[in-house]
N, C-alpha and C positions, 0 to 999 in steps of 0.2 A: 805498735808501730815498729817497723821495719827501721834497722840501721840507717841505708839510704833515703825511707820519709822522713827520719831524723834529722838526718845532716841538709833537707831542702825544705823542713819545716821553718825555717825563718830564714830570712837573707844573710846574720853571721850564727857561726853555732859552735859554740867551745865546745869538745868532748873533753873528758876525764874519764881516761880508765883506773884502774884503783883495786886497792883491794882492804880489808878488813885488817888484816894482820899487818901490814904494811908501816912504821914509826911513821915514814916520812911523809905517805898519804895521808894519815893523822893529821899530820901537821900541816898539812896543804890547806883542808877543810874547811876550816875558818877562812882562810883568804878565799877558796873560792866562791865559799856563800858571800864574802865581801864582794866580789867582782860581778856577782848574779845579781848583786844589789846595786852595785856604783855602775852598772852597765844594762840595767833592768830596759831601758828604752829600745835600747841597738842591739843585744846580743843574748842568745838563747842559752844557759848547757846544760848540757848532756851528761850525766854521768853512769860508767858501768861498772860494778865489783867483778873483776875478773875470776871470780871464783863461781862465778851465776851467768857467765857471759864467755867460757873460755873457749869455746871455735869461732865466736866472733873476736877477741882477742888474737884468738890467733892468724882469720883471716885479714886483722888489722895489723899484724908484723908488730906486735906489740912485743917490746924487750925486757923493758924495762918500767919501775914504777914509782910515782905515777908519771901516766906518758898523756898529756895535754895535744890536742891537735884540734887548730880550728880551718873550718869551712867558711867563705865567701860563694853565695852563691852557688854551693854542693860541690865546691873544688876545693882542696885542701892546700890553706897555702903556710899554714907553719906547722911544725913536730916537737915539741919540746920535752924533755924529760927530768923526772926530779927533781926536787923540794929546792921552792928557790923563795927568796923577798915577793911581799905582793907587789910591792913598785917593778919587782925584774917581772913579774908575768905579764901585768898590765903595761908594762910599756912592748914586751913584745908579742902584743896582741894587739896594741895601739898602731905600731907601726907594720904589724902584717895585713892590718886594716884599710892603713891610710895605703900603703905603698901597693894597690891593687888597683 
């Protein structure tokens, strides 16, 4: 599957770019398999190892890692980057949600 059937195979779709080597993607991991599961109804993700993925990386203007971006309905309406609390991702993913 193609990036964009990705991002319009469900109506929300987290991506996670990432990479292997990365501490702070390490430590994202867990919260986001928590969010795949506290959100398993309403939201799909995506994840890509930018080392297996890096001209899509790069035609995604990716900077920095890990860089979170979700789609509504295959339009992107948040960008978020690096290692945050799962309450800070899930709420702004709650409210990129709601406020669309």
């Amino acid at each position: 599957m193609n990036y964009t059937q990705e991002i319009t195979s469900a109506p929300i779709v987290l991506v996670e770019f990432y990479a292997t080597w990365c501490p702070h993607c390490r430590k994202m991991m867990p919260i986001v398999e928590d969010i795949k599961t506290l959100l398993a109804d309403n939201l799909k993700v995506v994840q890509y190892d930018i080392d297996k993925n890096e001209e899509l990386a790069n035609e995604q203007s990716i900077q920095s890692l890990p860089t979170f971006l979700l789609y509504v309905d295959g339009k992107e309406v948040m960008r978020e980057t690096g290692e945050m609390p799962a309450e800070v991702l899930l709420q702004k993913i709650q409210s990129s949600i709601n406020g669309r």
